[in-house]
PDB file of N, CA, C, O and CB in Angstrom:
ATOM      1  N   UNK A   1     -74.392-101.046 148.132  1.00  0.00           N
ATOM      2  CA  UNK A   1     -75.777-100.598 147.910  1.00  0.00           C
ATOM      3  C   UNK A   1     -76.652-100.988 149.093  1.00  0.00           C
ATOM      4  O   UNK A   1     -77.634-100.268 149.272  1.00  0.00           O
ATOM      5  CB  UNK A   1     -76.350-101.202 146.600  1.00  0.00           C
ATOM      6  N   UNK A   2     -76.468-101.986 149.916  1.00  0.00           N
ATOM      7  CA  UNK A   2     -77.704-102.789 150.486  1.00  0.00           C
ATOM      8  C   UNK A   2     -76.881-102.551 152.203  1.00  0.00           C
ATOM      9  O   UNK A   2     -77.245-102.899 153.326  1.00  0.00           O
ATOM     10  CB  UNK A   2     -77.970-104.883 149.667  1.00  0.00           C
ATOM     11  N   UNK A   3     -75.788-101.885 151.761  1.00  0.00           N
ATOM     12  CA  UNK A   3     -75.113-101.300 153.323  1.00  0.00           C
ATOM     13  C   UNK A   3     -76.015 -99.613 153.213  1.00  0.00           C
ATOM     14  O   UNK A   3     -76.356 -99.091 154.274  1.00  0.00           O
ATOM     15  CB  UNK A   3     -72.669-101.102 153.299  1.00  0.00           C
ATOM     16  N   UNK A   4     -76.301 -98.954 151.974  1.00  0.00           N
ATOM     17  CA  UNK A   4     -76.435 -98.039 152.200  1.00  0.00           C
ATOM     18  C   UNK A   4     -78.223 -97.712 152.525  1.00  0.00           C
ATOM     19  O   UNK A   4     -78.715 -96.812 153.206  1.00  0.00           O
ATOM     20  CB  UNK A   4     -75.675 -97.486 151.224  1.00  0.00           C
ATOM     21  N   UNK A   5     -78.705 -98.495 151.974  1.00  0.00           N
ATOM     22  CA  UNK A   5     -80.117 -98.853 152.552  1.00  0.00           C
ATOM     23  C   UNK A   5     -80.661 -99.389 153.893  1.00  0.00           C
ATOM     24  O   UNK A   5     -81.756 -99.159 154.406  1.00  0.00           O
ATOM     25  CB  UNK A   5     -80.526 -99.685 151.829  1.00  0.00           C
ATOM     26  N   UNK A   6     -79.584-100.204 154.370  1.00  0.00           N
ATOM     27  CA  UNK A   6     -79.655-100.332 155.834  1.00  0.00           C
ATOM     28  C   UNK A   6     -79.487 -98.993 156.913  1.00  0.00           C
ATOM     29  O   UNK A   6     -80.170 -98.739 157.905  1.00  0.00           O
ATOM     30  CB  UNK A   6     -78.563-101.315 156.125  1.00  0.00           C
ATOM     31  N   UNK A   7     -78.301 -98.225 156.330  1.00  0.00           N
ATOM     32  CA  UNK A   7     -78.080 -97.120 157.366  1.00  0.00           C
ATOM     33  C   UNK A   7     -79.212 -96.089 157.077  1.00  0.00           C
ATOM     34  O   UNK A   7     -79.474 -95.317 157.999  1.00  0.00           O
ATOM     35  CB  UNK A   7     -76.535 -96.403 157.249  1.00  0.00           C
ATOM     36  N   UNK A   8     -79.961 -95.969 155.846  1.00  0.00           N
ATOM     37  CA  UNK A   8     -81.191 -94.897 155.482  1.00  0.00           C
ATOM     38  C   UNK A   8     -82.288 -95.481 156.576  1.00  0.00           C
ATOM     39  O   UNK A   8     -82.731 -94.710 157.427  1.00  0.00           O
ATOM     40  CB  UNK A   8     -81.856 -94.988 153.580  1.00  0.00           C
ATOM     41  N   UNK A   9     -82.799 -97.136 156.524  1.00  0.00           N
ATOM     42  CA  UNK A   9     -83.267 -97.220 157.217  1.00  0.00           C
ATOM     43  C   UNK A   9     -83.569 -97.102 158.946  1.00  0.00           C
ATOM     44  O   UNK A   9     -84.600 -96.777 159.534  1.00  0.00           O
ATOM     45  CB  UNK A   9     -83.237 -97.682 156.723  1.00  0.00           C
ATOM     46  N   UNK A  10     -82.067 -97.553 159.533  1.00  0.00           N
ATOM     47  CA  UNK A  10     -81.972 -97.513 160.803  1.00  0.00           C
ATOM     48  C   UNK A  10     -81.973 -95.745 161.048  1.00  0.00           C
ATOM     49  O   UNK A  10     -82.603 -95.333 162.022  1.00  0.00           O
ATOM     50  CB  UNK A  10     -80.616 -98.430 161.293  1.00  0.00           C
ATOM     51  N   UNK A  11     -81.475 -95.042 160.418  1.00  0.00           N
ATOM     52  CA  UNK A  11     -82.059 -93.468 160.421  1.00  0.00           C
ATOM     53  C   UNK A  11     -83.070 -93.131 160.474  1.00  0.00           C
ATOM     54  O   UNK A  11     -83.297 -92.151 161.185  1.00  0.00           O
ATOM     55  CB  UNK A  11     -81.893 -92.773 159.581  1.00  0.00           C
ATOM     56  N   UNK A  12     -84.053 -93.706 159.829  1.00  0.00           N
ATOM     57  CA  UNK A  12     -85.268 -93.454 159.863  1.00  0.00           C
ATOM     58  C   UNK A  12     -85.993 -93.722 161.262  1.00  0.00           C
ATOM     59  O   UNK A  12     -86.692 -92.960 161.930  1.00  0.00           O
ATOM     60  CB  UNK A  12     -85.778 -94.141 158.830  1.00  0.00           C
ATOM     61  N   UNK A  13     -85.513 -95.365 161.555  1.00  0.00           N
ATOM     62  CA  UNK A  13     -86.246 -95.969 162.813  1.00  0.00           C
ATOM     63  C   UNK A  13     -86.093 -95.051 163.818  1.00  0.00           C
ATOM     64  O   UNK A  13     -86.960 -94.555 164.538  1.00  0.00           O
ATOM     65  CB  UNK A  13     -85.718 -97.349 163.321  1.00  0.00           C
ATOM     66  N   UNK A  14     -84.505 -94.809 163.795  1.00  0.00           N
ATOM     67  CA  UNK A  14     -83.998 -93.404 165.061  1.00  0.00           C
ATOM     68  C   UNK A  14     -85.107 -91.800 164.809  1.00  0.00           C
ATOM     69  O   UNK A  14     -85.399 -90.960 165.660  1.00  0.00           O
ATOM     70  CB  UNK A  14     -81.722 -92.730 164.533  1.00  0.00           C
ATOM     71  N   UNK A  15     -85.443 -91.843 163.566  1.00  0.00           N
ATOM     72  CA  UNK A  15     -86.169 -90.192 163.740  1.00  0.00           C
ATOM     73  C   UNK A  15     -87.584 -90.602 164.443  1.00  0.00           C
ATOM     74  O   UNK A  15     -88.251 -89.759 165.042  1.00  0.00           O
ATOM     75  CB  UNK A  15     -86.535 -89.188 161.924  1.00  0.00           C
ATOM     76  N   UNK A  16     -88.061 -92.220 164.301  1.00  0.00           N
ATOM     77  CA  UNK A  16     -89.217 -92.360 164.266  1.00  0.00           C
ATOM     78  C   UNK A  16     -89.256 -92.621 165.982  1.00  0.00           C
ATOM     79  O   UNK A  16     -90.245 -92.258 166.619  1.00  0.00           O
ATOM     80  CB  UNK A  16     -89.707 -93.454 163.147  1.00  0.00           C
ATOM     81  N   UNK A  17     -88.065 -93.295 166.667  1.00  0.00           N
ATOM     82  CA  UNK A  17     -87.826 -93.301 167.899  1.00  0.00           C
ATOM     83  C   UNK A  17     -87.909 -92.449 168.650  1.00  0.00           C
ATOM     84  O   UNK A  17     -88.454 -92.473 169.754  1.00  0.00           O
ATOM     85  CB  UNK A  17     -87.031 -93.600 168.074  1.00  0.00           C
ATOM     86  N   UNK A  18     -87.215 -91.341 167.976  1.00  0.00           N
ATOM     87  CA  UNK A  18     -86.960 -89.860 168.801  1.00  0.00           C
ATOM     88  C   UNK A  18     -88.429 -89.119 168.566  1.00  0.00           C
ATOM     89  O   UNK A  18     -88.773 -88.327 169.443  1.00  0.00           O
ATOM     90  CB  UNK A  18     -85.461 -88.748 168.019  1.00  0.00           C
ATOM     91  N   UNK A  19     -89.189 -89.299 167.595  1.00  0.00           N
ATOM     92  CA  UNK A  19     -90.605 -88.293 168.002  1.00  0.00           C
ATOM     93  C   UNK A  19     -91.300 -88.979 168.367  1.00  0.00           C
ATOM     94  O   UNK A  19     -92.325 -88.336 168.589  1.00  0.00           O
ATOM     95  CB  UNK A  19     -91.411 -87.488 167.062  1.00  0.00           C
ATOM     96  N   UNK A  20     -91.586 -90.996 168.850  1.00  0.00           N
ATOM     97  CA  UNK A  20     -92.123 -91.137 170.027  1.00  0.00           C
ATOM     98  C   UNK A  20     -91.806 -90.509 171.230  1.00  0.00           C
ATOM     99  O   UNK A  20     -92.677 -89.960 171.904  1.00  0.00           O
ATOM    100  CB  UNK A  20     -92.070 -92.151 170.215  1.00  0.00           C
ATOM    101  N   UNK A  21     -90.440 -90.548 171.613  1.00  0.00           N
ATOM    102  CA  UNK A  21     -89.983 -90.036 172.706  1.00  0.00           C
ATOM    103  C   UNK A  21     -90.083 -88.884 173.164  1.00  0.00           C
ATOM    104  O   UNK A  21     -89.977 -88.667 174.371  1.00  0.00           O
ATOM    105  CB  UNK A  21     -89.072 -90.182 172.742  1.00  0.00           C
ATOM    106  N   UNK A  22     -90.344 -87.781 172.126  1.00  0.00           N
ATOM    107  CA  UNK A  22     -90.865 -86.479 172.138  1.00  0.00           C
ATOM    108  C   UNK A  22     -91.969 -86.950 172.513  1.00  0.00           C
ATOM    109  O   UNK A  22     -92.039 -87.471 173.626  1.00  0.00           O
ATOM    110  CB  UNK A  22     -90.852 -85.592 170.962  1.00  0.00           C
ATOM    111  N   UNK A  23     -92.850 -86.894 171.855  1.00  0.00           N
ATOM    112  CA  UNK A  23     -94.745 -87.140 172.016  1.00  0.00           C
ATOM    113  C   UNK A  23     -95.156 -87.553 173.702  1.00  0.00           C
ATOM    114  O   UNK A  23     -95.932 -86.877 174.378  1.00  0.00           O
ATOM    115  CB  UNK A  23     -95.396 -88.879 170.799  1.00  0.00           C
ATOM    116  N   UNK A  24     -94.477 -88.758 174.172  1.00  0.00           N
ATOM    117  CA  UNK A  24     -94.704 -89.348 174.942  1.00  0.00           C
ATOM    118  C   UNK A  24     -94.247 -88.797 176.072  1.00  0.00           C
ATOM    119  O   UNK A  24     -94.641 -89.293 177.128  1.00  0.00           O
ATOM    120  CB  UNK A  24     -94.443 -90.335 174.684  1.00  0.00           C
ATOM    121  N   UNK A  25     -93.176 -87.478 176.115  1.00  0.00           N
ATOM    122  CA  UNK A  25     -92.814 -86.234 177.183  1.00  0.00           C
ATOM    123  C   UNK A  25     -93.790 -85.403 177.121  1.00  0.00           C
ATOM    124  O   UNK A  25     -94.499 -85.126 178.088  1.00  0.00           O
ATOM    125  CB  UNK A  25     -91.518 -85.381 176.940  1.00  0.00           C
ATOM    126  N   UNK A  26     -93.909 -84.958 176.053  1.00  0.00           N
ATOM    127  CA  UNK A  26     -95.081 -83.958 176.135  1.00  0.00           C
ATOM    128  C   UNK A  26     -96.109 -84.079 176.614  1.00  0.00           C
ATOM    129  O   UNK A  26     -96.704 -83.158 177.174  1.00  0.00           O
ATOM    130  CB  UNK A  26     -95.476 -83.602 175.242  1.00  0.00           C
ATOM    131  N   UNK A  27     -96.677 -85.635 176.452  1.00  0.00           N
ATOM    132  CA  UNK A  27     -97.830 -86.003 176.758  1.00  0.00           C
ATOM    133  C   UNK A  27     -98.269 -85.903 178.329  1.00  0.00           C
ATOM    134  O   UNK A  27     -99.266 -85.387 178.834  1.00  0.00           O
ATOM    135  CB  UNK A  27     -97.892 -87.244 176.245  1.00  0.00           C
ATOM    136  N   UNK A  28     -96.888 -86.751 179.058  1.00  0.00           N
ATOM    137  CA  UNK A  28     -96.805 -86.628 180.497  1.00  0.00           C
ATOM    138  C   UNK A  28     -96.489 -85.074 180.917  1.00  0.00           C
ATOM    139  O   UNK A  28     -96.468 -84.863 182.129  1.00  0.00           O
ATOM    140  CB  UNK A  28     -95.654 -87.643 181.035  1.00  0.00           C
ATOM    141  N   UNK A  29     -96.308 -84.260 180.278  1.00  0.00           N
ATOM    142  CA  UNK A  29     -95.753 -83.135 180.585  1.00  0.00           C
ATOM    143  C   UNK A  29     -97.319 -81.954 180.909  1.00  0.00           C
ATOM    144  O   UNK A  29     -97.597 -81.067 181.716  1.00  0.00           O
ATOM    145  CB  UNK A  29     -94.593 -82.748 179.175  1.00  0.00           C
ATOM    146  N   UNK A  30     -97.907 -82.542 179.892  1.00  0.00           N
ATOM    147  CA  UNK A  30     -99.557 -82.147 179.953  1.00  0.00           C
ATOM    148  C   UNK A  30    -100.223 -82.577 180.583  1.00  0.00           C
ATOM    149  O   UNK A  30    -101.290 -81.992 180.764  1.00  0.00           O
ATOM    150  CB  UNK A  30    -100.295 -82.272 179.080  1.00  0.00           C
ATOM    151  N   UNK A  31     -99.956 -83.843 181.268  1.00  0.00           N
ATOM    152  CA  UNK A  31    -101.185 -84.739 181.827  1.00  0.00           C
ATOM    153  C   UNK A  31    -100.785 -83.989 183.682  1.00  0.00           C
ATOM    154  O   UNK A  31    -101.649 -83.768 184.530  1.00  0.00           O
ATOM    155  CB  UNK A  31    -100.887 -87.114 181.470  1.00  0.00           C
ATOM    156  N   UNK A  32     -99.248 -83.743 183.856  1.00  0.00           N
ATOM    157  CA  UNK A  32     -98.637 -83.466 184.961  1.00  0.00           C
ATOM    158  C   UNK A  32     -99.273 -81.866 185.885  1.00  0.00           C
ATOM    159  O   UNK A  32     -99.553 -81.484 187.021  1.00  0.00           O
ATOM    160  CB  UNK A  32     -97.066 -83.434 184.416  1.00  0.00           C
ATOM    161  N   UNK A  33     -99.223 -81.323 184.308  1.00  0.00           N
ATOM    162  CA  UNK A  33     -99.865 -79.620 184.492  1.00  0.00           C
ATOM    163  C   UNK A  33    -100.790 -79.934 185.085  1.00  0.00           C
ATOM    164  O   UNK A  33    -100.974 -79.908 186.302  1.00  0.00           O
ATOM    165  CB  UNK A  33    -100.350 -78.604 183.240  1.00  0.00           C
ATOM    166  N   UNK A  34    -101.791 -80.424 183.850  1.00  0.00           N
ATOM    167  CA  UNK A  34    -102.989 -80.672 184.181  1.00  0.00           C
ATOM    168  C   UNK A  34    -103.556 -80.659 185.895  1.00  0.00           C
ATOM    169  O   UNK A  34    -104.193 -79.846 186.565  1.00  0.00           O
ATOM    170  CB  UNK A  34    -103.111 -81.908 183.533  1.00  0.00           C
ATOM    171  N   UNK A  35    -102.847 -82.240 186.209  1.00  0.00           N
ATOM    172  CA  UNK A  35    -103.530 -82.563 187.265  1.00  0.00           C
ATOM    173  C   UNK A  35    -102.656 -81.585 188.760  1.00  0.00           C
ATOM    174  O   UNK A  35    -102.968 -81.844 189.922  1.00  0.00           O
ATOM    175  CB  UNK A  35    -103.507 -84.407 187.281  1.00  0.00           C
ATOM    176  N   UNK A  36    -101.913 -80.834 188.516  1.00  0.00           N
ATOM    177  CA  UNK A  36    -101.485 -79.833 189.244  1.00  0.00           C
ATOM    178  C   UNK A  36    -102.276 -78.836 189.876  1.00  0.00           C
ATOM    179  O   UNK A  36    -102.533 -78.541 191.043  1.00  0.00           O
ATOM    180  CB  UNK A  36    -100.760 -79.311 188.606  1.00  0.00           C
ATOM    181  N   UNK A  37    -102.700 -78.244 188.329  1.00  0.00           N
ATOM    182  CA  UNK A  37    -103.685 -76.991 188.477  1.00  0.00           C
ATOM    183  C   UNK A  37    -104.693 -77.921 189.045  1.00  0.00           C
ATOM    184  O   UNK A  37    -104.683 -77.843 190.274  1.00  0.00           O
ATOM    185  CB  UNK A  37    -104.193 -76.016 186.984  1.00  0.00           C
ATOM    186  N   UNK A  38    -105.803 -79.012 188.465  1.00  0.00           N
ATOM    187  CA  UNK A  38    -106.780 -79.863 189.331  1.00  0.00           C
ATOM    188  C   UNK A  38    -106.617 -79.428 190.759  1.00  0.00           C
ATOM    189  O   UNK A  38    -107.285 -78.690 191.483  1.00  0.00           O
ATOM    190  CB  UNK A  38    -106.496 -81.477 189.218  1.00  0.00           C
ATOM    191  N   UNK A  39    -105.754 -79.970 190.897  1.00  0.00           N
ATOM    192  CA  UNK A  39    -105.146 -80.033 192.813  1.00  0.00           C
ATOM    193  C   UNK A  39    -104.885 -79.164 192.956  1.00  0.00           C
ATOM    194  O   UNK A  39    -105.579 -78.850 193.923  1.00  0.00           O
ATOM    195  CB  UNK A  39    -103.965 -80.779 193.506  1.00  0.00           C
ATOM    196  N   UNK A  40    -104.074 -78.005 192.608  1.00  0.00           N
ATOM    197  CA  UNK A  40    -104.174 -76.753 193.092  1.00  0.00           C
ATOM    198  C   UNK A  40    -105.382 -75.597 192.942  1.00  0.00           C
ATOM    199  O   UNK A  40    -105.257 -74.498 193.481  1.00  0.00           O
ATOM    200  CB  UNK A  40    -103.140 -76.315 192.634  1.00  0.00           C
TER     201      UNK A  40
END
């Protein structure tokens, strides 16, 4: 039982890992445009 609550959790941490890691591309991915067009 308390093996299977551990692996729900560490699943979770991983989805919650992976859409920082999303967010935080995108973010630079916008900030990059951004200051492109600026300068260009």
């Amino acid at each position: 039982m308390m093996v299977a609550v551990v692996v729900m959790v560490m699943v979770v941490v991983v989805m919650v890992v992976v859409v920082l890691v999303v967010v935080v591309v995108v973010v630079v991915v916008v900030v990059v445009v951004v200051v492109v067009v600026v300068v260009v």
